[in-house]
SEFILO-407093 format. One record per residue: x negated, y negated, z of N, C-alpha, C, CB in turn; residue in one letter. Coordinates in steps of 0.05 Angstrom, whole numbers, plus 32768, in hexadecimal, padded with zeros to 4 digits. Glycine has a CB too. Example, Ala and Ser with C-alpha at 12.3 -4.5 7.8 and 13.67 -1.06 7.14 Angstrom:
residues 2
7EF88072809C7F0A805A809C7EF88042809C7F1E805980B5A/7EFF802D808E7EEF8015808F7EFE7FFF809D7EE6800C8072S/
***
This chain:
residues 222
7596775989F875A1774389E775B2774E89D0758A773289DCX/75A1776689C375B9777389AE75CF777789B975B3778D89A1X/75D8778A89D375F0779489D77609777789DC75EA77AA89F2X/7600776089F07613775189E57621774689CA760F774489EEX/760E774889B4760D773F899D76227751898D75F0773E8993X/761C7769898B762F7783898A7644778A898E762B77918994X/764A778089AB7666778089BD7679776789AF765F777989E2X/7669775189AD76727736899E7678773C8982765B771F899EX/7668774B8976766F77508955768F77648957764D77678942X/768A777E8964769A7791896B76BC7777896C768A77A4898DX/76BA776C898076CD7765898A76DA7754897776C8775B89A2X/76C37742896076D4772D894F76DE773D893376C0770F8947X/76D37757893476D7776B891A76EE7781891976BC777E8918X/76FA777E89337710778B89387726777D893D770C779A894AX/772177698946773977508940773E7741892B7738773C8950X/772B774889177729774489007730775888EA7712773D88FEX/7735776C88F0773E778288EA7759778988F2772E779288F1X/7764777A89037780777F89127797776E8906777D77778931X/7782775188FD778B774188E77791774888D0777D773388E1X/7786775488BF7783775588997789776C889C776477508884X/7789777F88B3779A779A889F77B477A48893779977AE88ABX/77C4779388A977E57796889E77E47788887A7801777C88B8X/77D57774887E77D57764885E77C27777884977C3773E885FX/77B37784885177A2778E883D77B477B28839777B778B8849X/77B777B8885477CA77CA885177E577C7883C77D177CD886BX/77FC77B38844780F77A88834780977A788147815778F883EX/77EB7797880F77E7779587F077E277B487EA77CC777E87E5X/77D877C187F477D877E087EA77EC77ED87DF77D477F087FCX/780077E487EF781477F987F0782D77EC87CB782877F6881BX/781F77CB87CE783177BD87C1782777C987A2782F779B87C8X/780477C987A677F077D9878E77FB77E8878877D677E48793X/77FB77F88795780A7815878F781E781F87827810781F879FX/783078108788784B780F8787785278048769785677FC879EX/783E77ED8767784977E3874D783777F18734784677C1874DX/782077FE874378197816872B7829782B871C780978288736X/782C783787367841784A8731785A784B8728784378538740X/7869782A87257883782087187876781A86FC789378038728X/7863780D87027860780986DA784F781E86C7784E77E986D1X/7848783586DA7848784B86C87864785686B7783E786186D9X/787A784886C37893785186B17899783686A278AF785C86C4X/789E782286AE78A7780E86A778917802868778A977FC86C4X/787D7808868B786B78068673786B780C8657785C78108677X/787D7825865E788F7838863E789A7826863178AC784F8642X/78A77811864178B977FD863878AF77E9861E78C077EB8652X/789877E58625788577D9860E787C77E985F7786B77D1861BX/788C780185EE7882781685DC788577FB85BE789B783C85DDX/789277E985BF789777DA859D787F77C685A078BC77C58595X/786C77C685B0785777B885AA783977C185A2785877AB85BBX/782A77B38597781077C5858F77FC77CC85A977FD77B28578X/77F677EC85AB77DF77E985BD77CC77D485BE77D277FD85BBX/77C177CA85A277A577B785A577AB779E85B6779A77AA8586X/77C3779A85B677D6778085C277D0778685E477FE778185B8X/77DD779C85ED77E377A0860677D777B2861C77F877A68604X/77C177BC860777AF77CF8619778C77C3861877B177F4860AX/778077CB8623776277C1862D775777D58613775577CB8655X/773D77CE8611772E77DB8601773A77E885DE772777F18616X/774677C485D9774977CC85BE776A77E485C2772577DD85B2X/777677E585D2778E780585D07789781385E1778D781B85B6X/776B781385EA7762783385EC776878348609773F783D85E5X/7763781F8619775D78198633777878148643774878018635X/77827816866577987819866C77A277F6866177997826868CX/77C077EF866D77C677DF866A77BE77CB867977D677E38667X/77C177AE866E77C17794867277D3778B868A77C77788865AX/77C4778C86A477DD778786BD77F6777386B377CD777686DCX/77F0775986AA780A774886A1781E77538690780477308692X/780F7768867E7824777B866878327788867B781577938651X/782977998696783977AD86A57845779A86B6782977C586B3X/7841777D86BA7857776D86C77872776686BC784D775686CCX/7866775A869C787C7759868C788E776C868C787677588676X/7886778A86847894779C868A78A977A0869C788977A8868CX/789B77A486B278AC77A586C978C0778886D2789877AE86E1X/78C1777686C678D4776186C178E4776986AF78CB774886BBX/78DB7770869B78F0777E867D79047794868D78D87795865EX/78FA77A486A5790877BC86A3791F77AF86BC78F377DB86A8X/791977A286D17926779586E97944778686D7790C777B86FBX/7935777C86B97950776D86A87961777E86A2794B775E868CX/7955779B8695796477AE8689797777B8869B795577C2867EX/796577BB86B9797B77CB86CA799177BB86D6796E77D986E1X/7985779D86D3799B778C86DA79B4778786C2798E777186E1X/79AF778786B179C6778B869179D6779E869379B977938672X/79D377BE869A79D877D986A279F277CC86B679BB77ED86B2X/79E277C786CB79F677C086E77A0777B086D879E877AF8706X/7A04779F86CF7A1F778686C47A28779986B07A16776186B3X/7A2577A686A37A3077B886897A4A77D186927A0F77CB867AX/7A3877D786B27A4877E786BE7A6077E486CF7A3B77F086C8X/7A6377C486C87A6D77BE86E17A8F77B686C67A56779F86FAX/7A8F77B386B57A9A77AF869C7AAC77CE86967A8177A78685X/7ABF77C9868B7ACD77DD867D7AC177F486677ADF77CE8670X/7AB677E1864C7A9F77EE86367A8A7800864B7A8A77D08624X/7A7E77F286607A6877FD866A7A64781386777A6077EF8676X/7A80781886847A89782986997A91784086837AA3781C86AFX/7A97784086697A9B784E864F7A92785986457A9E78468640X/7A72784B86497A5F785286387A4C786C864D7A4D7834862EX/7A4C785E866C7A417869867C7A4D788B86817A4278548691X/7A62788686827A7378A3867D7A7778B486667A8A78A08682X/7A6E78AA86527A6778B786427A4E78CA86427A6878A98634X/7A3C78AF86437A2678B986467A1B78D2865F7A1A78A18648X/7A2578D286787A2E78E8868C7A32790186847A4578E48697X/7A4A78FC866B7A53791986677A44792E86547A6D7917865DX/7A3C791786437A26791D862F7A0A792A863F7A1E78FF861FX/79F77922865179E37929866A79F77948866D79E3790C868CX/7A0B7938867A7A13795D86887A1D7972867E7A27795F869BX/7A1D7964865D7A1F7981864D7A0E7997863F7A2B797E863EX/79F17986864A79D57990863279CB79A8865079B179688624X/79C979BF864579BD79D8865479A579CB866579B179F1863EX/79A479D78679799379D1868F798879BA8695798279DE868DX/798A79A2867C798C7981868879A279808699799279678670X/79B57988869379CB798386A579C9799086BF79E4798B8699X/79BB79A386CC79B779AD86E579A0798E86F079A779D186E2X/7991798D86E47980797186EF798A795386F4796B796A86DDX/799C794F86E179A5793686D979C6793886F979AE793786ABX/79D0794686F479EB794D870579E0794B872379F9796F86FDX/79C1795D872879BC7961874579B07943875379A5797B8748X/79A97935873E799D7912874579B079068742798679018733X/79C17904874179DD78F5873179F078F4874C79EE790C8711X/79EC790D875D79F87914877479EE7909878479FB792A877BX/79D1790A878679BC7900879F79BA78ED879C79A4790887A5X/79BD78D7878679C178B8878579DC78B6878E79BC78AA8769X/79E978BD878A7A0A78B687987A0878B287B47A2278D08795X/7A0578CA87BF79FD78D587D879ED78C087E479EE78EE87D5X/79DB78B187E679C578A087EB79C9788787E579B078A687DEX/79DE787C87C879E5786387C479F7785687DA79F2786387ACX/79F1783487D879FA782687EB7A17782B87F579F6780F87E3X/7A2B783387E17A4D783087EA7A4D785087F57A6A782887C8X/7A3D786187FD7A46787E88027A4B787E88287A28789787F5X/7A59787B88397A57787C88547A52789188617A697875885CX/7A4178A388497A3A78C5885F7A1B78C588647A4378EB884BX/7A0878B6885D79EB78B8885079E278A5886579E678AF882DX/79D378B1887679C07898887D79CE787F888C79B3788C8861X/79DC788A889E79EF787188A279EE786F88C67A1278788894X/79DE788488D579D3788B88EF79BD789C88F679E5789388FBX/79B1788B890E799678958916799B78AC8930798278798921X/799378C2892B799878DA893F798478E18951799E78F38932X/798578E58969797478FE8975797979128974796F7900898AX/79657932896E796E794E897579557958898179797962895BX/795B796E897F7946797E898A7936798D897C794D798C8999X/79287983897379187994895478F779918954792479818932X/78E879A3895B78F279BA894A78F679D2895378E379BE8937X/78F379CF897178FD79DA8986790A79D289A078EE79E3898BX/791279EB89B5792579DA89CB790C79C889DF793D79F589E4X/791C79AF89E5790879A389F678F0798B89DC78F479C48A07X/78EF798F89D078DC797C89BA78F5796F89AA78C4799289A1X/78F9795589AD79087946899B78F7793C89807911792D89ACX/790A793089707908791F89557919791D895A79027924893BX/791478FC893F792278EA8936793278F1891B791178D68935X/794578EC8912795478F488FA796778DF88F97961791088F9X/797578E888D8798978D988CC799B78EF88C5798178C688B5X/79B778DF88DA79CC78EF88CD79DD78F588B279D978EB88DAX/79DB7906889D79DD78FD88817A007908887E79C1790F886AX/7A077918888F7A25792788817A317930889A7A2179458868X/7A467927889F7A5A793E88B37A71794988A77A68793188CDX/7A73794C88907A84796188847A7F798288887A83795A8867X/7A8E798A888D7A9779AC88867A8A79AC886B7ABE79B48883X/7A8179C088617A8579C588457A7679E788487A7279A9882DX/7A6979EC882C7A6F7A00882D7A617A1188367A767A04881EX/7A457A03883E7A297A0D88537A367A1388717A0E79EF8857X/7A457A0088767A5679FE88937A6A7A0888947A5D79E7889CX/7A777A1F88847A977A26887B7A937A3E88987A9E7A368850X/7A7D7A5088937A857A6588AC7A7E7A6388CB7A797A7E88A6X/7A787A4388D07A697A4588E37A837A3A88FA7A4C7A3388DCX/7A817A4B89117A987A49892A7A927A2689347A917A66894AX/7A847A16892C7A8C7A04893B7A8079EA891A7A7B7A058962X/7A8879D5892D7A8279C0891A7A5E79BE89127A8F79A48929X/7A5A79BF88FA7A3979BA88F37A38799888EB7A2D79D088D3X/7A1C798E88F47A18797288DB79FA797488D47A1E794C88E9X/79FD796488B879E4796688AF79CC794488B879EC796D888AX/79BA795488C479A5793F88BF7992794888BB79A0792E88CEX/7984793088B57963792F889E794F792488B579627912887AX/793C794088BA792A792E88D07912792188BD791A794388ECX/7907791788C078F5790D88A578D7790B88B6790278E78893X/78C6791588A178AC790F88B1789D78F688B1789A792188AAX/788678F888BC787E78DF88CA785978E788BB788678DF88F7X/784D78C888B3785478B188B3786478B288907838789C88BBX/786B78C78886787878C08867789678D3886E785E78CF8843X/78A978C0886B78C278C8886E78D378C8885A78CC78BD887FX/78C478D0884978D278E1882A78D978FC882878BE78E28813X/78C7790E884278C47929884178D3792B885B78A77936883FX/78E27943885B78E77948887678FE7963887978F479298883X/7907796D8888791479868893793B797888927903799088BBX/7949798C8886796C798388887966799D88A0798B79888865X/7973799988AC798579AA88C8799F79A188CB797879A388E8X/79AB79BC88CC79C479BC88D879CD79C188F579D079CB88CAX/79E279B0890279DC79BE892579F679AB892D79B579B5893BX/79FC79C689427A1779AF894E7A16799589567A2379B78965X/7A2D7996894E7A3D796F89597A2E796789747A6C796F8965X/7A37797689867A2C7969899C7A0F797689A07A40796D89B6X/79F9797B899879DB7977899B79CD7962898D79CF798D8993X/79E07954897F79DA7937897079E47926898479E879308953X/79CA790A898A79C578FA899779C878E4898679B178FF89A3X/79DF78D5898079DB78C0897479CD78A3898379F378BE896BX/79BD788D897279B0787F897679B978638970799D7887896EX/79B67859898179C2783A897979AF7825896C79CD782B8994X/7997782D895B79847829894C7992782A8937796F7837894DX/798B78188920798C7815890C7980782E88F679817800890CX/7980782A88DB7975784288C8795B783388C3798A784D88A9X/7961781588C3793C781088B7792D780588D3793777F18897X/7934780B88EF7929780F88FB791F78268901792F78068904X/792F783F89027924785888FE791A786388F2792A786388FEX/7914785688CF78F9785888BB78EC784E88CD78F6784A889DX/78E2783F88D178D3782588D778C3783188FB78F1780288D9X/78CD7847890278C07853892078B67871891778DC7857893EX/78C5787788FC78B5789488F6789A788188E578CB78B188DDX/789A787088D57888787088C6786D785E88D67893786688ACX/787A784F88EC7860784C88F97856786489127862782E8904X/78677879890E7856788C89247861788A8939783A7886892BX/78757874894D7888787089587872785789677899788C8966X/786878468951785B783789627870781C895F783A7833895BX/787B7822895578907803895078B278178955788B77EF8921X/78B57808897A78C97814897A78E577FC897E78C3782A8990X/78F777FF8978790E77E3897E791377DF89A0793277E9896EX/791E77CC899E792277BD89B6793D77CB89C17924779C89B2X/793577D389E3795077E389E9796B77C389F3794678008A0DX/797777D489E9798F77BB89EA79A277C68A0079A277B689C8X/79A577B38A1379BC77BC8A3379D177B78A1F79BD77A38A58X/79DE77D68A297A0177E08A297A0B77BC8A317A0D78028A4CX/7A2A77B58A237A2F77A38A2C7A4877B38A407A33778B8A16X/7A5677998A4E7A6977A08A5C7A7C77B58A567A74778D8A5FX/7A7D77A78A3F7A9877BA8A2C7A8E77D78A327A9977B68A01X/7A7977DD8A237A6877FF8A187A72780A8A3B7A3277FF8A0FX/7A6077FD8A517A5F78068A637A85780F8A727A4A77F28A70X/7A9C78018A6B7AB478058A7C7ABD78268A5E7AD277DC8A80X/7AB078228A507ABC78418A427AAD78508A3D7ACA78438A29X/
***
């Protein structure tokens, strides 16, 4: 009598579990996320009194609505910035401010090397992240997935007899970290996948893969 009872519990506890985890998973990640944003965004409240905005009299962390406020205060600021920048004065001030960063000793090695890698990565750049690759990595015969980030020459690629490109294989399931390789033109497999489908198959493990789409007429006569 137990074991059906068991099999019955088993069975409604795992479909019950198949349910609430993407949601309890999702609020995690949302937890997290907005921890770790209003550990900065919280500074922002430096003109108000701790007794006001922290637990325990000052002493204690902050008041979640204070680190909401916050992080609404700072979404305004960065939205003012963007309209400020988008202006003559702003674009003035912003270049100023640039040259000033890139003239202070060794801020300027930090400030210059992020300054590049936000360029590089920002939406109007057409070299970054803009195709999903196959190669052969990390040996012959074992593929990965990658993003092609650069096909320029430059000066990593200056002595090399044939054409190099750069891609970023990124690891799995956190695709923040990952290996640049360089390797000829033709051992890159380009993919007719998307870039946030190809997050989206490293970070589930390749359990969420896209839908293969038939060559149309056209693809197929060239």
């Amino acid at each position: 009598m137990n074991k059906p009872f068991l099999a019955h519990w088993r069975g409604n506890f795992l479909t019950g579990l198949a349910v609430l985890l993407p949601t309890v998973v999702t609020l995690a990640v949302i937890k997290w996320l907005f921890g770790t944003v209003s550990s900065l965004t919280d500074l922002l409240l430096f003109f108000l009194p701790p007794t006001v905005t922290h637990r325990d009299h000052g002493n204690g962390p902050m008041f979640w609505y204070w680190s909401l406020a916050a992080l609404i205060l700072a979404l305004v600021l960065v939205s003012v910035v963007g309209l400020l920048a988008r202006h003559y004065i702003g674009k003035r001030v912003i270049t100023w401010l640039d040259t000033a960063m890139l003239r202070v000793p060794l801020l300027n090695k930090i400030y210059g090397t992020i300054k590049q890698v936000n360029e590089a990565f920002s939406t109007g750049s057409k070299t970054s992240f803009q195709t999903v690759v196959r190669i052969e990595f990390p040996r012959e015969g074992m593929y990965s997935l990658g993003f092609l980030t650069s096909e320029k020459q430059d000066a990593v690629q200056g002595k090399a007899n044939e054409k190099l490109v750069c891609v970023f294989v990124p690891t799995t399931p956190n695709p923040t970290s990952g290996f640049l390789v360089l390797l000829p033109e033709e051992n890159v497999t380009r993919l007719s996948m998307s870039v946030a489908e190809g997050i989206k198959y490293i970070i589930s493990l390749g359990a969420i893969t896209p839908e293969l789409t038939p060559p149309t007429l056209k693809q197929i006569k060239s």
